[in-house]
C-alpha angles and dihedrals in degrees: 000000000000116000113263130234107207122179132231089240084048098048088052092050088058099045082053091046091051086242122140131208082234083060094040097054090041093058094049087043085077139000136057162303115247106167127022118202098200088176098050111133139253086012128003105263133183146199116250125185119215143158130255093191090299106341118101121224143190128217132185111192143158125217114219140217088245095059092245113119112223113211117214106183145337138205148152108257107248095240088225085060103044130054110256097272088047096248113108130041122238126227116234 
């Protein structure tokens, strides 16, 4: 796994969220990419889906010429918003 660069703003947003850094690396350790932003700036991020044990996460990151992942946010998908496996959003 690459090493992670995580932000200030971003590590507040997890603690706030009840996510730990433990739960963020275990849902990029395994799982996918659902949606890709090509023209993400300043770097071309995505939105990957992975598990923490049994608790789905996204998470939207950016890989960057310096091999580092830079996370940009994280979250667990609101279940009225996603498909069932997480993977799709649903129009309302």
């Amino acid at each position: 796994m690459l090493p992670l660069r995580l932000s200030r703003h971003v590590l507040q947003r997890l603690f706030e969220r009840g996510i730990t850094t433990a739960d963020l690396r275990a849902a990029l350790a395994a799982g996918q990419v659902i949606e890709d932003y090509p023209t993400d700036y300043p770097l071309p991020s995505c939105l990957w889906l992975g598990y923490s044990g049994t608790r789905p996460l996204h998470v939207v990151y950016a890989d960057a010429p310096t091999g580092e992942r830079i996370i940009i946010t994280a979250y667990q998908p609101d279940p009225k918003r996603w498909s069932t496996d997480f993977t799709q959003r649903i129009t309302l």
